[in-house]
N, C-alpha and C positions, 0 to 999 in steps of 0.2 A: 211593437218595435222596441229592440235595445242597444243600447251603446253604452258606453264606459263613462262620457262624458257629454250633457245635452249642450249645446250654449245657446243662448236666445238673445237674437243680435248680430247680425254680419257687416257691422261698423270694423274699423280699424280693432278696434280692441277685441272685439272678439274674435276679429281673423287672426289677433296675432295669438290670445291663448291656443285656439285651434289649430294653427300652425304649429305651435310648442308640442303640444299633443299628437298630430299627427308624425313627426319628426320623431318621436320617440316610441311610436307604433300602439299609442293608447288609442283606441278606435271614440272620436269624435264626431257628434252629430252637429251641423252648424244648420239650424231654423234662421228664416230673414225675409219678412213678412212684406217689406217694399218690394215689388213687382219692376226689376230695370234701377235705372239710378236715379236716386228724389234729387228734385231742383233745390234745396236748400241747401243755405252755406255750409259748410263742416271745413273744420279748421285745415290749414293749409302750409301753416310753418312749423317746422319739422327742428328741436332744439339738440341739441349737441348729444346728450344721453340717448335720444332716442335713435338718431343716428348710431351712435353706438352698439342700440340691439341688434339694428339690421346691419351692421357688419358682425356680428356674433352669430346670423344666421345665412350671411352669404348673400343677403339682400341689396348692399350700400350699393354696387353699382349698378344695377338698374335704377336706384331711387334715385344716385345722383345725374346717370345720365339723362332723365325724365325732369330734376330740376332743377331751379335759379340758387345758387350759393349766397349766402346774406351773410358778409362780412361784418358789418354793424347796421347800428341804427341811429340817425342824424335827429337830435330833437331842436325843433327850428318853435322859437315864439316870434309872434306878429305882434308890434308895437299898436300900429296902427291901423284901423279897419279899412277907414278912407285912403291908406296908402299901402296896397299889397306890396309892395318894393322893401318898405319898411317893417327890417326884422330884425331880434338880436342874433350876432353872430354863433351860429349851433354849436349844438355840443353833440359829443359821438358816446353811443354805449357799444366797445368793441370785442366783439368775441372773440378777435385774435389774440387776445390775453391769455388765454384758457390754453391748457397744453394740449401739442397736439396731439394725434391727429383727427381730434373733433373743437378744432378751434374755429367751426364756423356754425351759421344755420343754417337753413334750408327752406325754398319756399318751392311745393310741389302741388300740383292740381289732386284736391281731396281723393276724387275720383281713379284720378292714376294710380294712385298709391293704393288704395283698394285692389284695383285691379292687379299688380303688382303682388302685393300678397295674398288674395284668390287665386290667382293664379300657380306659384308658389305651393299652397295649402293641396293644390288639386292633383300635384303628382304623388301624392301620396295613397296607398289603398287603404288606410281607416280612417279617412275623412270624408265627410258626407255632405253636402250641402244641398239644402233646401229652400226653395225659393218659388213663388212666394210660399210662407208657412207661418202662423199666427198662434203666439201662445196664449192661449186662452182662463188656463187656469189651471191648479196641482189638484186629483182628483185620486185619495186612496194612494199620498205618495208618489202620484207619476203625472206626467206633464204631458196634456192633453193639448195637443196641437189642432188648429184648421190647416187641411190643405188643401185649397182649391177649396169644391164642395164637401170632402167628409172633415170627419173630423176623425186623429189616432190620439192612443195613448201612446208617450214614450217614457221607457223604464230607462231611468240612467244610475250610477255610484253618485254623482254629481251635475249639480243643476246651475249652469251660470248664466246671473242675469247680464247683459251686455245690450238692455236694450233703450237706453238714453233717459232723459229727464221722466218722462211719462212710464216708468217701468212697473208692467204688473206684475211683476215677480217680488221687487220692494214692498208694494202694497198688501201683498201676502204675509211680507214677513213681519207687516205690523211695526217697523221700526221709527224711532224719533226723527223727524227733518223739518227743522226749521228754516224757513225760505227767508233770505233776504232781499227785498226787489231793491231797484235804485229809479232817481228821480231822472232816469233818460234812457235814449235806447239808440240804437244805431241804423245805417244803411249800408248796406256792402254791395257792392258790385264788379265786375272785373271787366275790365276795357283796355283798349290798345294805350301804351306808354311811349313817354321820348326816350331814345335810346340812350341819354346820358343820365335815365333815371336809374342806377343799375344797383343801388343800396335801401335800406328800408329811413324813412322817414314818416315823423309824425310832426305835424306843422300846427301849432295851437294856439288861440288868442284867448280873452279872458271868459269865451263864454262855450266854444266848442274846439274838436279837433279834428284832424284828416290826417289816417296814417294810409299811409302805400307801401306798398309789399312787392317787389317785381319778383315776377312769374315769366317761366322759360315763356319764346314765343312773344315776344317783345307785348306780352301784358301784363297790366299791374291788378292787383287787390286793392281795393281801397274800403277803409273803413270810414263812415261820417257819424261823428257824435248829433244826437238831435233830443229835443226837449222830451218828456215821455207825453204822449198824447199829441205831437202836432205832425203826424206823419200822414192824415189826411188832409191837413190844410194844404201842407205841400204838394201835395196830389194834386189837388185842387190851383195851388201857384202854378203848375205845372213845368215840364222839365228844366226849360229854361230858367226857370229861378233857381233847379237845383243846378246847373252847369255854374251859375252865377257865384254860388256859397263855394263850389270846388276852384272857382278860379279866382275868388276871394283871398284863398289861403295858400293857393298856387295857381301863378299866372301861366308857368311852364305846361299844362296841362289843358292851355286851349287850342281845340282842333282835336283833342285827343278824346277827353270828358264827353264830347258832341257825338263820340261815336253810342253812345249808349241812344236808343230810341225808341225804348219803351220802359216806363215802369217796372213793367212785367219784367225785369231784368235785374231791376232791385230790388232789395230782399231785406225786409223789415227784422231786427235781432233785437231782442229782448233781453237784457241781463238778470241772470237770477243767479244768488250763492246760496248755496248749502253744502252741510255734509253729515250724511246720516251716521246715526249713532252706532253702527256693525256694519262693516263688511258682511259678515259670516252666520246663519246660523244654522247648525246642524252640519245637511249637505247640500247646502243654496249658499251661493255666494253673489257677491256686487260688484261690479266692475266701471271704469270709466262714469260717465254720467249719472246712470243707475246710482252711482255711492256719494259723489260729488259735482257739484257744480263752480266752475271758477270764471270770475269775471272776463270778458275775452282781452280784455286790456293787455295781457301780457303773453295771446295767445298760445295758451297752457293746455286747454283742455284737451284738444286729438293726442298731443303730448302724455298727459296722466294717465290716459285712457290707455294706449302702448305698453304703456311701464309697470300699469296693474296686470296688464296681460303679460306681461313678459315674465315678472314675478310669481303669477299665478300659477302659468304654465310649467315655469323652471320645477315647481313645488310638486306639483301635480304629476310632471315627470320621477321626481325623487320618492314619492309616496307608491306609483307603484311601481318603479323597478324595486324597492326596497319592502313592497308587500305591507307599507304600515298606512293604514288609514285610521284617522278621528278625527272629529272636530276642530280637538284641541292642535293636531298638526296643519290643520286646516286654516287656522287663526294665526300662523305664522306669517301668512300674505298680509293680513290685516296689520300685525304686529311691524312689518315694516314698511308697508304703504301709507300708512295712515300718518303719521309725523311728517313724511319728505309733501302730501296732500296737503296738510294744514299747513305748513310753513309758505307753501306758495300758492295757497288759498288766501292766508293771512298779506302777503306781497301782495299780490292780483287786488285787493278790496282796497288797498292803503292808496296803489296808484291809480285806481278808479275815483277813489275820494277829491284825488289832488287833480284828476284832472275834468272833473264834472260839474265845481262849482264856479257858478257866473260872477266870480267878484276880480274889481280889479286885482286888490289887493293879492287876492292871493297867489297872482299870476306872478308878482313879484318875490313870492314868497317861492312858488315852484321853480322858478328860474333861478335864486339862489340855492336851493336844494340840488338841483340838477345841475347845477355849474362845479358845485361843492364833490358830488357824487361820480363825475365823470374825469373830476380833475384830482381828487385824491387816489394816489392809489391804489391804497386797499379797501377802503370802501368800492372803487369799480372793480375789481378784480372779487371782492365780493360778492357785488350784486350778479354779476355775468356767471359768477358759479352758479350762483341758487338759482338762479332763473333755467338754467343749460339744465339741471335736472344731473350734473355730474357729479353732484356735491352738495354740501351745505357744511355754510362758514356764517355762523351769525354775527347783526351786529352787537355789538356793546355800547356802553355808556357813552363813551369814549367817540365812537363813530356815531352816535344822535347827536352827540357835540358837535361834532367836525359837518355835520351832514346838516346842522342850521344853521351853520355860521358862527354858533360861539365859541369854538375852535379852530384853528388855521388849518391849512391843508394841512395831510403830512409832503413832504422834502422828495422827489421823484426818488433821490439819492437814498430815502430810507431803505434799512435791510426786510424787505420784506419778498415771501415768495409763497407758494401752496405748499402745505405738506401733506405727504401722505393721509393724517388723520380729517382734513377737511375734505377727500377726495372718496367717493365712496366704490369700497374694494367687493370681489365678490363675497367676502365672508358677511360682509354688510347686504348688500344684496340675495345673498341667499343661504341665509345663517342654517338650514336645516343639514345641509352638507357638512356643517364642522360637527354636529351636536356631540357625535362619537367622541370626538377629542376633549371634549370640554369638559364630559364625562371623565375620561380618563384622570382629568385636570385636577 
């Protein structure tokens, strides 16, 4: 069997480089070894950039009319354990900051959005998908597939891995990954919500947290921080101690919580960071998971996984209507994925730090950060960029001042605004397009 481009992996990210590809008539083979859709979680909020692609490919309104719009995110601390009532007045982290017209997020059922762009990919005639299909191993150069009972070789130009943490295409490539685990892990679930739950909050005392995410279809996401290692004792407590810890930290959520009745419903999440040392070698490349891992804290990862495919793809399209392939053009995705990856890998680790550790103290210490960060203005209009994936605005000396308190806010009245060079344009986004000119230059 041959194709132009094999990808291995029918997650988000590899539907959307396949997508890129078929759209541009490069005949794409898309392998995806899950049989139907897995019960595990996959990320579900959908950040401002990534919107972005899918209106550049005609996608946004089916995405939006499938899901819940998240104007901000309310961070709510709990003074007191013995008195859920008792809380500091919240702070908001708001995307309406960010210009429009991707000045919000999005929270959409994993699955839909899959489906949305499978679907999408399938009107197209050099897209291929295969399912189930198991890649096995590179044998003589070509990628020896299971389907069903046999087994094929496939000959492709190009080999992408797109197939999550566990990737045996990575492991081929022999490359450095350093795992960083953490001292907790979470529970996620999704249940019916009160209607007046319609924005994202995260509610936190000094030793865990409960964020919620509304999803069209008046249900919510909810995420529960938990010890690492006590997630059979809990089992063991059984449900009702878990309704107990979510109505601990929201009272608003009883009667609603009691809808979940079984276990089997929750789903144990394990945080791991890393990021391997190449995207790229040769005519194998990484994508999403496969290349990095980001704490779910700041719900990044279906996020980076898009925007390497989106990148990827754009590339992959230019290389062969323009007939130039190497490696070296091939390392152009890397060259600009890999900085906008680590900077909000670096974010995701720092708010996982602040909000993991059981001390009172430092609970005082995050609630001043966070009072400092949402009420200065360019510190929030900062963070809301980096995080949207629109941009990147670092901070400075100056704003680690202001964001511990040993400087004042700045003045609402201060002149500040976005400009152009913190906003990332397509020549940043797909620098192979200009090379000509630069040339010229």
């Amino acid at each position: 069997m041959k194709t132009n481009v094999l990808v291995i992996g029918g997650g988000v990210g590899g539907l959307t480089v396949a997508l890129k590809l078929a759209r541009c008539g490069i005949g794409v083979t898309l392998v995806e070894q899950m049989k139907g859709s897995p019960h595990l979680y996959k990320g579900e909020l959908v950040q401002p950039k990534t919107l972005q692609i899918f209106d550049s490919i005609g996608l946004l309104p089916p995405v939006l009319e499938n899901g819940h719009i998240i104007n901000e995110i309310d961070l709510v601390e709990r003074r007191d354990l013995s008195d859920a009532s008792e809380e500091v007045p919240s702070q908001s982290m708001s995307y309406n900051i960010l210009p429009k017209p991707y000045h919000h997020a999005l929270m959409i059922p994993h699955e839909t959005l899959k489906s949305i762009l499978l679907e999408e990919a399938e009107k197209y005639p050099s897209f291929k998908y295969i399912q189930p299909g198991r890649f096995m191993e590179f044998e003589n150069g070509l990628a020896k597939v299971k389907l069903s009972e046999e087994e094929v070789l496939i000959e492709a130009d190009y080999y992408v891995s797109a197939e999550g943490r566990k990737s045996k295409v990575r492991d081929f490539m022999q490359l450095r990954q350093k795992e960083k685990k953490y001292d907790h892990h979470f529970l996620t679930v999704t249940f019916p919500r009160p209607k007046s739950l319609t924005e994202g909050k995260i509610i936190s005392n000094h030793h865990t947290f409960l964020g919620l995410f509304p999803l069209p279809n008046n249900l919510v996401r909810s995420v529960y921080m938990i010890p690492k290692g006590s997630y059979k004792t809990m089992i063991e407590e059984g449900l009702e101690s878990f309704y107990e810890k979510y109505l601990e930290l929201c009272p608003a959520l009883d009667g609603y919580v009691q809808k979940i009745d079984s276990w089997k419903q929750i789903q144990l999440m394990i945080p791991v960071h890393y990021h391997v040392s190449s995207y790229v070698k040769d005519n194998i490349v990484l994508l999403g998971d496969a290349a990095h891992s980001v704490h779910p804290m700041a719900g990044e990862g279906m996020n980076l996984a898009i925007q390497d495919g989106d990148v990827l793809g754009e590339l992959f399209c230019w290389m062969y209507e323009h007939n130039r392939h190497s490696s070296e053009l091939l390392s152009l995705y890397e060259e600009v994925r890999r900085p906008r990856v680590h900077h909000i890998l670096k974010l995701s680790h720092l708010s996982a730090l602040a909000y993991s550790r059981p001390l009172r103290s430092l609970v005082t210490w995050r609630r001043k950060v966070m009072d400092q960060l949402t009420n200065d203005p360019v510190l929030h209009i900062k963070h809301m960029l980096n995080i949207s994936g629109l941009g990147m605005w670092k901070e400075t000396i100056i704003d680690r001042a202001i964001q511990t308190g040993v400087v004042p806010i700045r003045k609402e009245e201060v002149d500040y605004h976005l400009e152009k060079r913190h906003l990332f344009t397509s020549r940043d986004d797909y620098p192979w397009r200009y090379m000509e000119e630069e040339v010229k230059r």
